[in-house]
PASEKOL-592343 format. One record per residue (C-alpha): residue in one letter; x, y, z. Coordinates in steps of 0.2 Angstrom, whole numbers, plus 5000, padded with zeros to 4 digits. Example, Ala and Ser with C-alpha at 12.3 -4.5 7.8 and 13.67 -1.06 7.14 Angstrom:
<rs>
A506249785039S506849955036
</rs>
This chain:
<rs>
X500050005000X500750174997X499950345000X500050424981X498350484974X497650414958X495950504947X495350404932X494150484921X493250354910X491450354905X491450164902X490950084921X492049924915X493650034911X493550124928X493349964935X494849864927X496050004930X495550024949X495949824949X497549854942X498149984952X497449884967X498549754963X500149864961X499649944980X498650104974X497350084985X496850304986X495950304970X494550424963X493450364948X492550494939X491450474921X491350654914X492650814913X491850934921X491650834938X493750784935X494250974935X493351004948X493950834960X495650874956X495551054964X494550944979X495850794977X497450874972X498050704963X499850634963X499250564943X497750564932X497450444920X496150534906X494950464894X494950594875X493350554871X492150614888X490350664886X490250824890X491950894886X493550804878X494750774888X496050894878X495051024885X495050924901X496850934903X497051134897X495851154914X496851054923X498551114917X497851284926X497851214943X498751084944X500651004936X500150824941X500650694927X499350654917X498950504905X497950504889X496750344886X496150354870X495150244855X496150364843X497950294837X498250464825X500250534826X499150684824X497950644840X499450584851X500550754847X498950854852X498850754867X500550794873X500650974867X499051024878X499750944893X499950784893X501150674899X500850494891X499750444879X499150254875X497750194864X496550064866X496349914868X497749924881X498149834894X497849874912X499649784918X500649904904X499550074913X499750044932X501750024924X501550194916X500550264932X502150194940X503550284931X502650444932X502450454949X504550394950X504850564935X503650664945X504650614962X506450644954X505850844951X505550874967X507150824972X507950984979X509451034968X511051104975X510251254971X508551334972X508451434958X509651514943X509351664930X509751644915X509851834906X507851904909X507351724914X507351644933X507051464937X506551414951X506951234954X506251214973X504451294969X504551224950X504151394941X504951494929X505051704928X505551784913X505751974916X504751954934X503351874926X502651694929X502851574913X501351444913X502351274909X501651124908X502550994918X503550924906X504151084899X504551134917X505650974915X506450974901X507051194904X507651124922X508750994914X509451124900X509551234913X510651114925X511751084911X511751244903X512851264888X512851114886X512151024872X510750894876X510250764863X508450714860X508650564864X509450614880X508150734884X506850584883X507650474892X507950584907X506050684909X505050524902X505750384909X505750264895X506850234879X507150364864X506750264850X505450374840X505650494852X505950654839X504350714838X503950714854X505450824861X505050924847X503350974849X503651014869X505351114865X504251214851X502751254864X504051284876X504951414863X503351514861X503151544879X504951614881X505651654868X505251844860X505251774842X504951574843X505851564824X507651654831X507651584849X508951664862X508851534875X508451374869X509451344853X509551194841X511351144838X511051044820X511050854820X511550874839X510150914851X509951074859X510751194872X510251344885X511251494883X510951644891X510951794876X511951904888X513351804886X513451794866
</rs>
């Protein structure tokens, strides 16, 4: 038994039901089912979980939209279930907030796993660091409340992009390969990984960098990965 809170948002009784037994059986016993979106954003400002695991297709609204609400409030990991096995779908997952995607059918086995090595990603970023913040030119991270300031003002990060500019930033001037990037903020292994660093280091770019196309802070070394520098120093 551990103490880490679980939200599963399903409309189908039997999936709520298999993944609670799942969990169950990997010691998650604090677990909150829920069958629509509007009743999920407003448990997890009640619950504050730890992970949720979110259904696409809701009844009342998708869980895209469910995820933007939730990204507002809250940085937990969060999980895509979803029927829809488009590249398209899954980039769209992720690029709204989202931390995993997996399709159906699935099995419940493989999603307590990927419950699992959330909860070990989201434990390793709140390790304290030997510091508790830098600045980099106009932009301050701050690794102890996981934010991040540029020019005083609060950039809204979703956890993975909160991640993946704490790890430039640890290693900064230094470049970081996608794959290693992968491999450090999801958990897993690279292969195929491109897209998705790609689409998270793009969002991330529009939210601080002045002109996304010619960035200052995160720059693509070609062929290599990428590095943070701070424009002060060039």
């Amino acid at each position: 038994m551990n103490d880490y809170k679980i939200m599963i948002v399903d409309d189908e009784p039997d999936i709520l039901d298999l993944l609670e037994k799942a969990l169950r059986i990997e010691g998650y016993d604090r677990i909150t089912k829920i069958d629509n979106g509007l009743s999920a954003v407003t448990a997890c400002k009640e619950l504050n979980p730890d992970v949720i695991i979110l259904d696409v297709m809701l009844p009342d609204i998708d869980g895209y939209q469910v995820c933007q609400q939730i990204r507002e409030i809250s940085l937990c990991p969060i999980l895509f279930l979803s029927a829809k096995n488009d590249e398209l779908d899954k980039l769209l997952g992720l690029a709204v907030g989202g931390d995993d995607y997996v399709t159906k059918p699935f099995s419940p086995k493989e999603i307590a796993y990927r419950v699992k090595a959330q909860l070990r990603r989201a434990a390793y970023g709140q390790e304290p660091p030997d510091h508790e913040s830098i600045r980099i030119g106009e932009l301050t991270i701050d690794f102890k409340g996981c934010r991040a300031m540029k020019s005083g003002l609060p950039l809204e990060l979703t956890t993975k992009e909160f991640e993946i500019l704490r790890h430039l930033a640890e290693n900064k001037g230094r470049v970081i390969s996608r794959e290693r990037l992968y491999e450090t903020i999801w958990g897993e292994d690279s292969f195929g990984c491109d897209n998705t660093v790609m689409v998270h280091i793009r969002h991330l770019r529009k939210k601080l960098e002045i002109d996304p196309a010619a960035p200052q802070y995160i720059v693509t070394m070609k062929g290599l990965g990428y590095k943070l520098v701070d424009p002060d120093e060039k």
